[in-house]
ChimeraX commands (.cxc) that place a marker at each C-alpha (Angstrom):
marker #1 position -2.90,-18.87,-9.62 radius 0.5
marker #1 position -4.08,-17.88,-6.71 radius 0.5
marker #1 position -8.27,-18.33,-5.71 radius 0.5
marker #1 position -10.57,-15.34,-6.25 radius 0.5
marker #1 position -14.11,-15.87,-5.13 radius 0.5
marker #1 position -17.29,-13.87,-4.27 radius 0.5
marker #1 position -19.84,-13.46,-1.33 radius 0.5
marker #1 position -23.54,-11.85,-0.97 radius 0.5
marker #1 position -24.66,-9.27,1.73 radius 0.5
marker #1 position -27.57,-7.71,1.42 radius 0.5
marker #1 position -28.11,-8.31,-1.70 radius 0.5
marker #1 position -24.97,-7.11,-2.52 radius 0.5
marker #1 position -22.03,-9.26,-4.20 radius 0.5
marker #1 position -18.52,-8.63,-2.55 radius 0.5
marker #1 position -15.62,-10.31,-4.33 radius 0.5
marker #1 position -12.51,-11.41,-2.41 radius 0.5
marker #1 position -8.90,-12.39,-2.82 radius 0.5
marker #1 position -7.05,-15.09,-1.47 radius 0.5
marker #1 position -3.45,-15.18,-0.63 radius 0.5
marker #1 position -1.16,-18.20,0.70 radius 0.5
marker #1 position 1.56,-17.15,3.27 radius 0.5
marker #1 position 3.43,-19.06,5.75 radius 0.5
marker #1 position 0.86,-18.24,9.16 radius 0.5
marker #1 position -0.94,-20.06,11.47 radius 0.5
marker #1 position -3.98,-17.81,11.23 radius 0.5
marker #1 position -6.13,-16.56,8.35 radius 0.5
marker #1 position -6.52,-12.67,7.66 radius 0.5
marker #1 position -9.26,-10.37,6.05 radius 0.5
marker #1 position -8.73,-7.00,5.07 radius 0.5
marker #1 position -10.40,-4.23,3.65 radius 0.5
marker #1 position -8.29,-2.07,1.61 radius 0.5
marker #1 position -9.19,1.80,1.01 radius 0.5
marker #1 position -10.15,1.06,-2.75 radius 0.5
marker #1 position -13.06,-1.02,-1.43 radius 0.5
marker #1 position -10.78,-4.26,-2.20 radius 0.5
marker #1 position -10.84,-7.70,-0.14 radius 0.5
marker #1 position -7.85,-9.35,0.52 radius 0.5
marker #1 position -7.53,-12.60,2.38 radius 0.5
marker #1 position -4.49,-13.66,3.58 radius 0.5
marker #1 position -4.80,-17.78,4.23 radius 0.5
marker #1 position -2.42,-20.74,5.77 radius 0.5
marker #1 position -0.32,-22.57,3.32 radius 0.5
marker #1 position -2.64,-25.71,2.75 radius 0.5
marker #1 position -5.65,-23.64,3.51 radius 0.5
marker #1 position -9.07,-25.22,1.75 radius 0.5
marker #1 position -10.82,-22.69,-0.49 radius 0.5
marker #1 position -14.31,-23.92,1.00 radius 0.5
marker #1 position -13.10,-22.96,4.45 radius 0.5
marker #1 position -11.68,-19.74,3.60 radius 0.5
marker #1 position -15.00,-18.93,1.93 radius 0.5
marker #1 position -17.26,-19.94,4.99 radius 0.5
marker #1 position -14.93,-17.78,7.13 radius 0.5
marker #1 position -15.37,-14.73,4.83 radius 0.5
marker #1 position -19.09,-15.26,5.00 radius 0.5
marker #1 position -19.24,-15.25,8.38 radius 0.5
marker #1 position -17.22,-11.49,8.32 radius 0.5
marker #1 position -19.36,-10.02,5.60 radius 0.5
marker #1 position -20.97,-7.48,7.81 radius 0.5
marker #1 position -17.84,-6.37,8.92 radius 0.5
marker #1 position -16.67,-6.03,5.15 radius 0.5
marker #1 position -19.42,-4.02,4.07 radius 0.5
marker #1 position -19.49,-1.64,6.84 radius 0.5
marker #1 position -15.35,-1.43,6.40 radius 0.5
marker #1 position -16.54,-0.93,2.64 radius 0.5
marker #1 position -18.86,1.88,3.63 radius 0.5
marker #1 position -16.37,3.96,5.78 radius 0.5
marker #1 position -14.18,3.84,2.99 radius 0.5
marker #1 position -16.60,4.77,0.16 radius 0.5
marker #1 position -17.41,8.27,1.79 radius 0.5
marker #1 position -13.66,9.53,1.26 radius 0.5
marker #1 position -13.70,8.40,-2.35 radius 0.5
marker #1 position -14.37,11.60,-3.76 radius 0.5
marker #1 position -11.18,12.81,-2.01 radius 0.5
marker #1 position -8.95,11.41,-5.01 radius 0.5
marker #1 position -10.82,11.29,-8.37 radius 0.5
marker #1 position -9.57,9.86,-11.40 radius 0.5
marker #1 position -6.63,10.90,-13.04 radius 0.5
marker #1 position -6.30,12.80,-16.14 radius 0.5
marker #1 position -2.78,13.95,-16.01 radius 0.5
marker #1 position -3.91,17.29,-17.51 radius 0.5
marker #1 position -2.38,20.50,-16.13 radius 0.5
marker #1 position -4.21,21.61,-12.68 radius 0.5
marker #1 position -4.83,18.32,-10.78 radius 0.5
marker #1 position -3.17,16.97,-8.02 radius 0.5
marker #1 position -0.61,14.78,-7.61 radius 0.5
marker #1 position 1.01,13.35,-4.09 radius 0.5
marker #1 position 4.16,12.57,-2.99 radius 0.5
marker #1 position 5.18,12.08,0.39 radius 0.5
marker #1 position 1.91,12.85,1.95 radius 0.5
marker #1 position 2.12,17.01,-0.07 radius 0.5
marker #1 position -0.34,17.49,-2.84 radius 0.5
marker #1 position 1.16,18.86,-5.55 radius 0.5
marker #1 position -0.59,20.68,-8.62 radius 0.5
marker #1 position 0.64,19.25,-12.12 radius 0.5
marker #1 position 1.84,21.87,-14.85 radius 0.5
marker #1 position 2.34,20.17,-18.49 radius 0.5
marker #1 position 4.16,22.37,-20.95 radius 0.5
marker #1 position 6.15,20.90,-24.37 radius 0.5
marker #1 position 10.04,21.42,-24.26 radius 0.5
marker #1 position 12.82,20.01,-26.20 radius 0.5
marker #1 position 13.29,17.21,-23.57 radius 0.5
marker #1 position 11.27,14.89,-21.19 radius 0.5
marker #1 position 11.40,15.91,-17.61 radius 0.5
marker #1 position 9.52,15.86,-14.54 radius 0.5
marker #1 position 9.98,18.32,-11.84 radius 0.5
marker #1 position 9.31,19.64,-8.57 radius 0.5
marker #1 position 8.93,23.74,-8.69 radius 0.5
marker #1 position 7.43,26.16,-6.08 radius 0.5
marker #1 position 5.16,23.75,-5.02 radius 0.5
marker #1 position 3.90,22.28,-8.25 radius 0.5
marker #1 position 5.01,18.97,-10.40 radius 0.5
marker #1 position 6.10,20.70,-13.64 radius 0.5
marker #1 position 6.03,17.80,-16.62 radius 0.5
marker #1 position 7.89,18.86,-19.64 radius 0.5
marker #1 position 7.22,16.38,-23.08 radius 0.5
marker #1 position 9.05,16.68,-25.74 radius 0.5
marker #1 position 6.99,16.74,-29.15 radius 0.5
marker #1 position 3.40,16.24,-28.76 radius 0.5
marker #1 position 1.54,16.82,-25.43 radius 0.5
marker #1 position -0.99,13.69,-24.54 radius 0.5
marker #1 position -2.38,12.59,-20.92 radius 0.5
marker #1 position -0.43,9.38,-21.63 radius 0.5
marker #1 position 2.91,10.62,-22.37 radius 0.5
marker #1 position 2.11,12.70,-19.40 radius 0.5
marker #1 position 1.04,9.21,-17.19 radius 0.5
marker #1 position 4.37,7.26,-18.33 radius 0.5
marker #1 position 6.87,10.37,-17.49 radius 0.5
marker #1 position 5.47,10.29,-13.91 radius 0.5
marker #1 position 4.97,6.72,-13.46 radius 0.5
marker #1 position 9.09,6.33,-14.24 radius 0.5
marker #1 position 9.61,9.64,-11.57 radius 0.5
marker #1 position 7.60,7.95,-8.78 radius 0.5
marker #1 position 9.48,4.45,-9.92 radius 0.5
marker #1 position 13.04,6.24,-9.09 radius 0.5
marker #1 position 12.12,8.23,-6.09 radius 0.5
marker #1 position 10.73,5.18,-4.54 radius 0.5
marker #1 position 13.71,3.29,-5.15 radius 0.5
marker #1 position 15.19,5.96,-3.16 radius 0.5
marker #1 position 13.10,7.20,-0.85 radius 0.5
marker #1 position 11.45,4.04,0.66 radius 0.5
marker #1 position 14.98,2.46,1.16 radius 0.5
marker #1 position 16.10,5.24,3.00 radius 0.5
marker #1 position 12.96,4.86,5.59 radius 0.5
marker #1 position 13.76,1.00,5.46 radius 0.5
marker #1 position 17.45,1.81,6.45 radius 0.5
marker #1 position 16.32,4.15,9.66 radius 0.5
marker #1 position 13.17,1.77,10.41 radius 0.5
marker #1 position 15.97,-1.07,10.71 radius 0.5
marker #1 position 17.73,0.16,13.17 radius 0.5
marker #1 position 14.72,-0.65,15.32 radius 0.5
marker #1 position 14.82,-4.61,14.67 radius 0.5
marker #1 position 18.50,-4.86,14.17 radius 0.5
marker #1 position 19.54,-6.24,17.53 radius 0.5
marker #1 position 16.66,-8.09,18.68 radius 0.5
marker #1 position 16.05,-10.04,14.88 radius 0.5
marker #1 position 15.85,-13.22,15.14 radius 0.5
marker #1 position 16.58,-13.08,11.37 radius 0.5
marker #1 position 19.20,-11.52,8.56 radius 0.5
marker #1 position 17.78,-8.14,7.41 radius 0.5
marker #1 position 15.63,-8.44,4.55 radius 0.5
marker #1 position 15.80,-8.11,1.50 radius 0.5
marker #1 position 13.93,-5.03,-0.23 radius 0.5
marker #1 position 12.00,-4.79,-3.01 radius 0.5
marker #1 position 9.89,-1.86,-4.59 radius 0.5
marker #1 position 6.87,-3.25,-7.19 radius 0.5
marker #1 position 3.68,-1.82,-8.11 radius 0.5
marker #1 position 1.30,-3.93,-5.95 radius 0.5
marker #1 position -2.33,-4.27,-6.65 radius 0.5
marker #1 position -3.81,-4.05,-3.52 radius 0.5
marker #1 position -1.39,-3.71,-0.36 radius 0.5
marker #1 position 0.88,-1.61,0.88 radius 0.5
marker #1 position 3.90,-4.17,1.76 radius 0.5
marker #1 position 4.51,-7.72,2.12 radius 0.5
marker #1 position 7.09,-9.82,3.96 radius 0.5
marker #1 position 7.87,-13.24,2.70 radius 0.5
marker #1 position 8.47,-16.19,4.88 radius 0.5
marker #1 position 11.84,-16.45,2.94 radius 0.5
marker #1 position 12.74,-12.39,4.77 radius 0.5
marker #1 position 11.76,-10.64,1.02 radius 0.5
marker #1 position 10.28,-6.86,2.03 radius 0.5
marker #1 position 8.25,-5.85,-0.73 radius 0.5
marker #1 position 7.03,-2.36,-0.88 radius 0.5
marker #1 position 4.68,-0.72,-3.17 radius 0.5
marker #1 position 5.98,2.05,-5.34 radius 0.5
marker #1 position 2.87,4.21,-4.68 radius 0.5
marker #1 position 3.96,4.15,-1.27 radius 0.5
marker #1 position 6.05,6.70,-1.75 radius 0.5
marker #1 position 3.11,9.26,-2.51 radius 0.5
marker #1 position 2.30,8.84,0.75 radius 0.5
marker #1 position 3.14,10.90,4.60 radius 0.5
marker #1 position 7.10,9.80,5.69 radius 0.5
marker #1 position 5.11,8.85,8.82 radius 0.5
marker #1 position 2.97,6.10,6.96 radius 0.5
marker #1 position 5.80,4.81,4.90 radius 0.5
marker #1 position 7.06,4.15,8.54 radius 0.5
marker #1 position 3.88,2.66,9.61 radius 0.5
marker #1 position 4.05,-0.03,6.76 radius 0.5
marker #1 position 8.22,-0.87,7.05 radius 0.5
marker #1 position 7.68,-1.29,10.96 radius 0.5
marker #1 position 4.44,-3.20,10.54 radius 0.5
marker #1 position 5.94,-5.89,7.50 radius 0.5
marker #1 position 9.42,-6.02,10.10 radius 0.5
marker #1 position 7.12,-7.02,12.72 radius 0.5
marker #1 position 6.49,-10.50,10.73 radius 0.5
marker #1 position 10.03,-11.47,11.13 radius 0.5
marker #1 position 9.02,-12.40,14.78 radius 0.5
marker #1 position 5.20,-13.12,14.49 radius 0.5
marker #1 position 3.79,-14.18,10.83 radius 0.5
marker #1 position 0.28,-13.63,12.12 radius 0.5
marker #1 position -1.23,-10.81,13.21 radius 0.5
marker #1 position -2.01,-12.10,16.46 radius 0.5
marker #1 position -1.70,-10.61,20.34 radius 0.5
marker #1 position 2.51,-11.29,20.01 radius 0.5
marker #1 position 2.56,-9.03,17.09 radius 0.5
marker #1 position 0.44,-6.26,18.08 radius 0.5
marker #1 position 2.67,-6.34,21.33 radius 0.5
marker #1 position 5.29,-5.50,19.38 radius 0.5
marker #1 position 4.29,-3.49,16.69 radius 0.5
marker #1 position 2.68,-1.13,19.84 radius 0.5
marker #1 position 6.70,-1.89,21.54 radius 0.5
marker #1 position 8.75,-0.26,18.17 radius 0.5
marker #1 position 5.65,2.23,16.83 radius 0.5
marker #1 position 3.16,3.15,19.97 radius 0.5
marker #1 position 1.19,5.36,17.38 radius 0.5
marker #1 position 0.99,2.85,15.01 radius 0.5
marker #1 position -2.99,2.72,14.88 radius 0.5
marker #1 position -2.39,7.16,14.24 radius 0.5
marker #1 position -0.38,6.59,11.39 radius 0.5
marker #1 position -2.13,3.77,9.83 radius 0.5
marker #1 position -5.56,6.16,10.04 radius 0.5
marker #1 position -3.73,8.82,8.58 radius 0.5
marker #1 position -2.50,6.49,5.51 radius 0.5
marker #1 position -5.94,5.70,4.91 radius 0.5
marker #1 position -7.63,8.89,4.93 radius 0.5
marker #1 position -4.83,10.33,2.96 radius 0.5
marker #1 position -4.61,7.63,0.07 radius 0.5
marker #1 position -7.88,7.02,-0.13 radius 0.5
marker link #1:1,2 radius 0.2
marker link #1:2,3 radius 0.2
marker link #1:3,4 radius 0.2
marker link #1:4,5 radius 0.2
marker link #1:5,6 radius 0.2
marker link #1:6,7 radius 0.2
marker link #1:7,8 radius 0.2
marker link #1:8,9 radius 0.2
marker link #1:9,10 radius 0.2
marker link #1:10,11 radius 0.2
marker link #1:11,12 radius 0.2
marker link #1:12,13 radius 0.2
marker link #1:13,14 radius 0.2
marker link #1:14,15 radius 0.2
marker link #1:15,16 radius 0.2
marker link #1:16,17 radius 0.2
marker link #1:17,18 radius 0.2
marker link #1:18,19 radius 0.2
marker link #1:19,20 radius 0.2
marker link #1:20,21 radius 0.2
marker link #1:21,22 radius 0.2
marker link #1:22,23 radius 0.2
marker link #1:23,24 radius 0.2
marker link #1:24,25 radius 0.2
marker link #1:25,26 radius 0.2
marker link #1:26,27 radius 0.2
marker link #1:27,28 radius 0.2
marker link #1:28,29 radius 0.2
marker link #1:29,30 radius 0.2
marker link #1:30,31 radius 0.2
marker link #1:31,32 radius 0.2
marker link #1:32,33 radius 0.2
marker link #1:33,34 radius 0.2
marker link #1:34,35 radius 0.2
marker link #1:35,36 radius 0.2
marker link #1:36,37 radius 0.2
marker link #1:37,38 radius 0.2
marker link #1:38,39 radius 0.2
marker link #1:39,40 radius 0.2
marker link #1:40,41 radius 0.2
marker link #1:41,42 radius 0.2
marker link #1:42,43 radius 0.2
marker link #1:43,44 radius 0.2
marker link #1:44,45 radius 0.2
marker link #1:45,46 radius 0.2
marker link #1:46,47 radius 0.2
marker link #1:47,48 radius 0.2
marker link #1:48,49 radius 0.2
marker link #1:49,50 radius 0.2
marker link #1:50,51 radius 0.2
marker link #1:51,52 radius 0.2
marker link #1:52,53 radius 0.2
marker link #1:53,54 radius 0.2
marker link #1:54,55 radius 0.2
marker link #1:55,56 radius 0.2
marker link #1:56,57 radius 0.2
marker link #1:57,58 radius 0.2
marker link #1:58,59 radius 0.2
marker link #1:59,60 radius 0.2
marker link #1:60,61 radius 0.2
marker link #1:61,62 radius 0.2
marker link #1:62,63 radius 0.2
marker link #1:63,64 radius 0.2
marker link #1:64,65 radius 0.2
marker link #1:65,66 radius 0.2
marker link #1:66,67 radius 0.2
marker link #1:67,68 radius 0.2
marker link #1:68,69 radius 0.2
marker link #1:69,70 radius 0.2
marker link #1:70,71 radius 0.2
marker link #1:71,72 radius 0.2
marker link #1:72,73 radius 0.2
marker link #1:73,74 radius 0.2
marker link #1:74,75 radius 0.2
marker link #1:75,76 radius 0.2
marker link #1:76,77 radius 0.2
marker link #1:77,78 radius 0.2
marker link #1:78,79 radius 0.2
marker link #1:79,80 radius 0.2
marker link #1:80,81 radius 0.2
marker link #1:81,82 radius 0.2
marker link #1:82,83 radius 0.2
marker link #1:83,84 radius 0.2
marker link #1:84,85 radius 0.2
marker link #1:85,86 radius 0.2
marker link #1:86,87 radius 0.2
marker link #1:87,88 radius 0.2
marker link #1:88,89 radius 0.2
marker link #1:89,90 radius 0.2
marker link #1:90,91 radius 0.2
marker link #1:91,92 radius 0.2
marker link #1:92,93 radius 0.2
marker link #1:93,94 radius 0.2
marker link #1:94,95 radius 0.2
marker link #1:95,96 radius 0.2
marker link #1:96,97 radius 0.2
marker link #1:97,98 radius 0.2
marker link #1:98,99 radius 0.2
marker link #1:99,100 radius 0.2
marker link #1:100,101 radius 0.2
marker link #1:101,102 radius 0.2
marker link #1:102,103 radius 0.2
marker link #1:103,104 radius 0.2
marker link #1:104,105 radius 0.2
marker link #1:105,106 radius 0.2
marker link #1:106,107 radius 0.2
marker link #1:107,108 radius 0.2
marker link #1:108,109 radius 0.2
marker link #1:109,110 radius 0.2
marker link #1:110,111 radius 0.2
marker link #1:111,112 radius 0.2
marker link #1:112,113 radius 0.2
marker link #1:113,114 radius 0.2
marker link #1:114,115 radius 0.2
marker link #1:115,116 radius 0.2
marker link #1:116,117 radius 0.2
marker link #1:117,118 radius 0.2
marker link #1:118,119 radius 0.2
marker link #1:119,120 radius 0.2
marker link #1:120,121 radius 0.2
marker link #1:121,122 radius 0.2
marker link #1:122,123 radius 0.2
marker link #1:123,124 radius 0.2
marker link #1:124,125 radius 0.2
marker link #1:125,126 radius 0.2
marker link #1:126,127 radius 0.2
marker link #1:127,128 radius 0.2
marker link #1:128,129 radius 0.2
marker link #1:129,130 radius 0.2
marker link #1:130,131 radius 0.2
marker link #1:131,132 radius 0.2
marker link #1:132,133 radius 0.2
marker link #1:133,134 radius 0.2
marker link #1:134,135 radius 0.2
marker link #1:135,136 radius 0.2
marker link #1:136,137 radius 0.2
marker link #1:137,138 radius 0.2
marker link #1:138,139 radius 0.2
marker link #1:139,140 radius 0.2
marker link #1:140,141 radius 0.2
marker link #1:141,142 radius 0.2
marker link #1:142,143 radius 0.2
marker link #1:143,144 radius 0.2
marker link #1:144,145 radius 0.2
marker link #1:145,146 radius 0.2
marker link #1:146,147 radius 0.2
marker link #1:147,148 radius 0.2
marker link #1:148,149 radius 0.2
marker link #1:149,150 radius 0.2
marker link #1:150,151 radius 0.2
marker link #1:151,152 radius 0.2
marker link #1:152,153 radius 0.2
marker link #1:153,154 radius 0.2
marker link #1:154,155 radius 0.2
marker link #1:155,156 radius 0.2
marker link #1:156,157 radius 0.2
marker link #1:157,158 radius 0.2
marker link #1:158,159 radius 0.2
marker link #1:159,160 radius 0.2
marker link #1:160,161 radius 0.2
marker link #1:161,162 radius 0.2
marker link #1:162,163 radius 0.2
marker link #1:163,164 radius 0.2
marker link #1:164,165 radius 0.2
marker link #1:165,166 radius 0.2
marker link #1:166,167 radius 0.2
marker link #1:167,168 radius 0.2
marker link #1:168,169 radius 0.2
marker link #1:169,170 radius 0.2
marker link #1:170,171 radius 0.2
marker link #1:171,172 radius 0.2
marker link #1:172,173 radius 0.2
marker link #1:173,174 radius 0.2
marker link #1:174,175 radius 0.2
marker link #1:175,176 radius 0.2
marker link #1:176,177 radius 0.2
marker link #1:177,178 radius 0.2
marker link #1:178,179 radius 0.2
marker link #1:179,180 radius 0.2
marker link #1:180,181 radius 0.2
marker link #1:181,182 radius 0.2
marker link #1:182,183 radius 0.2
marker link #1:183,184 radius 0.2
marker link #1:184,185 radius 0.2
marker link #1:185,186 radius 0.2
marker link #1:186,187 radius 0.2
marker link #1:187,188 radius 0.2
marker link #1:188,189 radius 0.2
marker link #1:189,190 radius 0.2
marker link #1:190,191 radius 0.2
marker link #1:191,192 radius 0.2
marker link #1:192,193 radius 0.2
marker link #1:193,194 radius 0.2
marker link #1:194,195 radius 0.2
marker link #1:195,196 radius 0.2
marker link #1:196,197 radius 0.2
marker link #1:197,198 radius 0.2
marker link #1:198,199 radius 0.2
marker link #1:199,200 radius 0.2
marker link #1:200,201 radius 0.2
marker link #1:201,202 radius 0.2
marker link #1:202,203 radius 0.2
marker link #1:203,204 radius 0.2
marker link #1:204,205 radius 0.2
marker link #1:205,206 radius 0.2
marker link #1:206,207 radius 0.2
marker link #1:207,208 radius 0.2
marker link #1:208,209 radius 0.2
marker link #1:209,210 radius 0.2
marker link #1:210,211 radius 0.2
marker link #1:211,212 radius 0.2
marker link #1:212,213 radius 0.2
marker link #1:213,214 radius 0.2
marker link #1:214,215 radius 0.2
marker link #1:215,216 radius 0.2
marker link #1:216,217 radius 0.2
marker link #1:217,218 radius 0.2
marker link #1:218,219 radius 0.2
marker link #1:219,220 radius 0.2
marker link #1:220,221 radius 0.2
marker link #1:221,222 radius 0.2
marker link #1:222,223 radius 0.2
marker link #1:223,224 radius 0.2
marker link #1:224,225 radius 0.2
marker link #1:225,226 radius 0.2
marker link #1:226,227 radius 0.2
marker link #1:227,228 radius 0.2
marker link #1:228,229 radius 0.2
marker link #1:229,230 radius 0.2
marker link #1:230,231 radius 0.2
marker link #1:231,232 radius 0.2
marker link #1:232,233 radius 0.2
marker link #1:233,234 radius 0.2
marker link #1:234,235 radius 0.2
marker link #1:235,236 radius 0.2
marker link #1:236,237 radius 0.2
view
């Protein structure tokens, strides 16, 4: 199992994650649910990963911060008719009737969820998780197929292998074996951003870290890269 652990700032406790990867250098990041992820060498001594996430804590809580002011922008979900649901960057207003038959929808702008016998918000929740699910599976490997072409004659490696799960708390992931894994809810997201992520995981076929080689490159096959990235913040937040 891999190490949680905890820091204090201000009299505030910030809990982190830590993640082994093939990489020479250890990353911190500060996901849009307030979430702290660090990404450490294989080998990598918990006490050493701790100091070094110390040493960032006022960067986490201000990261923390400029996150928390757009978390009103997507409350919890009740998966009653009239909130909004995204996909593919478009907000969508939900309409639950009963029918005869399951089904979810996309009419005239709104996601119409039909339940056969009795209406509840979690008959509602499964019928859209298993939508998302197959229009991931779709969607995102269409975006990896045109985001390929990119890396196809300059990788140093076989194209990847994809993958679509429901990650807790990133976007994508490549493995030092050349496994792409994408999160599902990725696909509620702007085309633009899926983009962002495919290009940005492809990147680590060449560079594992994110050091100046990578950002070289990243900037080489996505020059608004830093654009899109903003935008999938602000709009999955």
């Amino acid at each position: 199992m891999e190490p949680r652990g905890d820091i204090t700032y201000g009299g505030r406790r910030m809990g982190f994650e830590v993640f082994h990867a093939d990489r020479q250098t250890l990353e911190i990041a500060v996901h849009p649910d307030g979430s702290v992820v660090v990404t450490a060498p294989l080998g990598s001594v918990y006490a050493d990963i701790h100091e070094r996430v110390a040493k960032r804590a006022r960067w986490i809580a201000a990261q923390q911060a400029y996150f928390e002011q757009f978390s009103p922008r997507t409350p919890p979900r009740r998966f009653v008719s009239g909130e909004s649901h995204l996909y593919l960057g478009r907000r969508y207003r939900l309409k639950v009737s009963s029918a005869e038959t399951d089904g979810v929808k996309l009419v005239g702008g709104r996601f119409v969820v039909e339940v056969r016998g009795e209406v509840s918000p979690e008959r509602v929740e499964m019928l859209l998780r298993r939508w998302y699910a197959e229009k991931a599976q779709e969607r995102l490997s269409e975006r990896f197929d045109a985001c390929w072409g990119r890396f196809e004659t300059r990788a140093t490696r076989n194209r990847p292998q994809l993958r679509i799960r429901r990650l807790r708390s990133r976007w994508g992931s490549m493995s030092s074996s050349g496994i792409l894994t994408l999160n599902v809810d990725l696909v509620r997201a702007p085309t633009e951003c899926i983009d962002y992520v495919i290009n940005h995981e492809l990147c680590h076929l060449e560079h594992a870290d994110h050091g100046p080689a990578f950002r070289a490159l990243l900037e080489q096959v996505l020059p608004d890269w830093e654009r899109r990235k903003h935008r999938l913040e602000m709009t999955m937040a």
